[in-house]
C-alpha positions in Angstrom: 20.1 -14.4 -34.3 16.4 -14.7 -34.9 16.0 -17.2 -32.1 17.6 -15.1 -29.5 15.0 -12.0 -30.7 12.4 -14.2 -29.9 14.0 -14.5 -26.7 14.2 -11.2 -25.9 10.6 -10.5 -26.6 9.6 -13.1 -25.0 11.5 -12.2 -21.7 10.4 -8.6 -22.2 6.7 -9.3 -22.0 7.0 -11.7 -19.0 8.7 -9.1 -17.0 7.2 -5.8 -16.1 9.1 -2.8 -16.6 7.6 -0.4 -13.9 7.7 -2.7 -10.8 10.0 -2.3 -8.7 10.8 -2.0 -5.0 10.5 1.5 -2.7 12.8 1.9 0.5 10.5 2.8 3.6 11.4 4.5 6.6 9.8 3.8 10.2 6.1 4.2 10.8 5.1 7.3 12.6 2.0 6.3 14.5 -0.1 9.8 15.3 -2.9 8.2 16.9 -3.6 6.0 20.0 -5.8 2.5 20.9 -9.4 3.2 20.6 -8.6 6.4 18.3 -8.8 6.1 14.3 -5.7 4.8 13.0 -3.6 8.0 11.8 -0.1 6.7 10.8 2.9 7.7 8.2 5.5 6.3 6.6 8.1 8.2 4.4 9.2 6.6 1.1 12.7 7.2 0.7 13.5 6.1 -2.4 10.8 8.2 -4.5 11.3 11.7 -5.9 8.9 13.9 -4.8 7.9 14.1 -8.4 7.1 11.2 -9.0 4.5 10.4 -5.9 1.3 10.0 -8.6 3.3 7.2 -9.8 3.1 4.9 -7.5 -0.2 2.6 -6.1 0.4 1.8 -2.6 -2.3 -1.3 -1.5 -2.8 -4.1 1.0 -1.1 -6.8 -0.8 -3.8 -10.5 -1.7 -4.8 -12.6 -0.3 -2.5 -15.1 -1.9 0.6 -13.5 -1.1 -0.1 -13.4 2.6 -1.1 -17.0 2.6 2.5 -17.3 0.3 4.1 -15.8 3.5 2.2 -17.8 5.9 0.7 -14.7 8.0 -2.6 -14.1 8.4 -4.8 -11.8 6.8 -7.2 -10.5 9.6 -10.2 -8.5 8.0 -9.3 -5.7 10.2 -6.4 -5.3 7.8 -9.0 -4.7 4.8 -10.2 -1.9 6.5 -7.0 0.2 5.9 -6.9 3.0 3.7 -4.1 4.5 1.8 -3.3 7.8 0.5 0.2 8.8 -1.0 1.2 12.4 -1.2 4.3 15.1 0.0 4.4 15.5 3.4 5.2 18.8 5.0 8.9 18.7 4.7 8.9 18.0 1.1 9.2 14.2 1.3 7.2 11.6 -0.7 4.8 10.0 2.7 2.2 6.9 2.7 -0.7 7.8 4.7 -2.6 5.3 6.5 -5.6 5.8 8.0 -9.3 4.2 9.2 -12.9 5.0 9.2 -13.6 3.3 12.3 -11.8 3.5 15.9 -9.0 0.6 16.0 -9.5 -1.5 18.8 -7.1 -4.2 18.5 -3.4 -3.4 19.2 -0.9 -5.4 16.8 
């Protein structure tokens, strides 16, 4: 019986309890080539309530190298912001200092 404890402990502190996956819906792009990127995406599987919760970042380095895609530095130049949107839904904001001038 003590071994299994162990084992639970163990398991428990190699996994992390808050990660977990969020259902996205489509990009809504609001800005054009040559314009600073103005773009949204609504979570779907967030409450409302609960968007200071989540982090939303570019994933490493390592994990698009993992995925074999490249990681072009104009991808390091994305910002994003989480927050309600106007309707009441849970949104991803993402957005650019500088002009985009590279479509994808």
């Amino acid at each position: 019986m003590r071994k299994i404890a162990t084992l639970i402990i163990m398991l428990a502190t190699y996994i992390p309890a808050s990660v977990s996956a969020l259902g996205l819906g489509a990009i809504k792009l609001n800005s054009n080539l040559n314009q600073t990127l103005d773009a949204e995406i609504v979570i779907l599987s967030l409450d409302p309530s609960d968007i200071n919760e989540i982090k939303i970042t570019l994933a490493s380095h390592e994990a698009y190298k993992k995925a074999g895609v490249d990681r072009t530095f104009l991808l390091s130049r994305l910002k994003f912001n989480t927050k309600v949107n106007k309707k009441g839904k849970p949104t991803v904001y993402v957005t650019t200092k500088d002009p985009m001038r590279e479509p994808f």
